[in-house]
C-alpha positions as CSV (number, residue, x, y, z in Angstrom):
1,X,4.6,-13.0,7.9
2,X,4.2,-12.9,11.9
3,X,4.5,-16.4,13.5
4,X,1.3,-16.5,15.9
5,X,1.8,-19.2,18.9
6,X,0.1,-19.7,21.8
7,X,1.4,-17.6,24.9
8,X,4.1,-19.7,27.1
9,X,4.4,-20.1,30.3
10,X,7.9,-19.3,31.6
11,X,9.0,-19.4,35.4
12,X,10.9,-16.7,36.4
13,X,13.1,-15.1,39.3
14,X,12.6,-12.1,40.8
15,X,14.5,-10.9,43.8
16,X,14.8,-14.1,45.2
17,X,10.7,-15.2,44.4
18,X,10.1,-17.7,41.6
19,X,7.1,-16.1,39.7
20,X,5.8,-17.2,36.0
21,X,4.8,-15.0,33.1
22,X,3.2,-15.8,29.6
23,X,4.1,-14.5,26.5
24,X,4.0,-15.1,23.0
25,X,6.9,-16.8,21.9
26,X,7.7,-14.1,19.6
27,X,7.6,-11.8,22.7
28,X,10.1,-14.4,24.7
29,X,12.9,-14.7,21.7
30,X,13.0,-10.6,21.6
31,X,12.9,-10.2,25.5
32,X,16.2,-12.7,25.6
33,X,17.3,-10.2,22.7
34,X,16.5,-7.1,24.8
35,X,18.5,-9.0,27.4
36,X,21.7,-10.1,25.8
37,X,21.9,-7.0,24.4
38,X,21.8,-5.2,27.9
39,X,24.4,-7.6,28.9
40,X,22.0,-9.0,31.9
41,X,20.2,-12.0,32.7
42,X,16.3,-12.5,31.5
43,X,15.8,-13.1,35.4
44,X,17.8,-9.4,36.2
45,X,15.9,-7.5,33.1
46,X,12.3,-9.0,34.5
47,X,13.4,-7.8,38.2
48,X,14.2,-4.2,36.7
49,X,10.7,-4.6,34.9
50,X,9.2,-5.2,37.3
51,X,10.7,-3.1,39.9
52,X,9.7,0.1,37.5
53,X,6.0,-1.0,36.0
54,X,3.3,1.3,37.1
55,X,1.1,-0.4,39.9
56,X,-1.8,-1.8,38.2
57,X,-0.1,-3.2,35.0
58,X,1.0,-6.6,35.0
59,X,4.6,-7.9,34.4
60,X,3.9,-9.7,31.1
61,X,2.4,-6.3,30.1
62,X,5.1,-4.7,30.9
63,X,7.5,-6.9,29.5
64,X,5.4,-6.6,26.2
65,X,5.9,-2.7,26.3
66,X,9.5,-2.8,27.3
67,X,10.6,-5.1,24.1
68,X,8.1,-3.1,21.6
69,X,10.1,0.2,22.7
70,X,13.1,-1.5,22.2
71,X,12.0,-2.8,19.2
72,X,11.5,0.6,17.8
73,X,14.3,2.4,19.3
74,X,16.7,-0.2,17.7
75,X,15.2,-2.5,15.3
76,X,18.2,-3.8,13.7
77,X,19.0,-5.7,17.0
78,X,15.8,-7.6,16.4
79,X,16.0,-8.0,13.0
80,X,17.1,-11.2,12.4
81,X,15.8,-12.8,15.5
């Protein structure tokens, strides 16, 4: 059964810049998956995100699309998280 929380607020920092994006917390425990996985900080993965995301789409967007394709392209790293 999903867990369904409200989106949270996180700050960030990209590049040097302190930004905030909200996400689900379901989205947050999978992006610090995505992360630790990479080997990389959240901070250096969001900068990455960010630096690549289509002008137009926002970073939590992007960050939302980012873990769901990681999510499918390896879902037992996800699994038990």
């Amino acid at each position: 059964m999903p867990s369904y929380t409200r989106p949270a607020k996180r700050s960030l920092t990209l590049c040097g810049h302190r930004t905030s994006v909200t996400l689900e917390e379901p989205f947050w425990r999978a992006f610090q998956v995505a992360a630790r996985v990479e080997g990389v900080s959240v901070n250096a993965l969001a900068a990455r995100i960010d630096a690549t995301r289509p002008q137009g789409v926002g970073l939590a967007s992007a960050i939302r699309v980012y873990v769901l394709e990681e999510a499918l392209k390896a879902p037992e790293r996800f699994a038990a998280e």
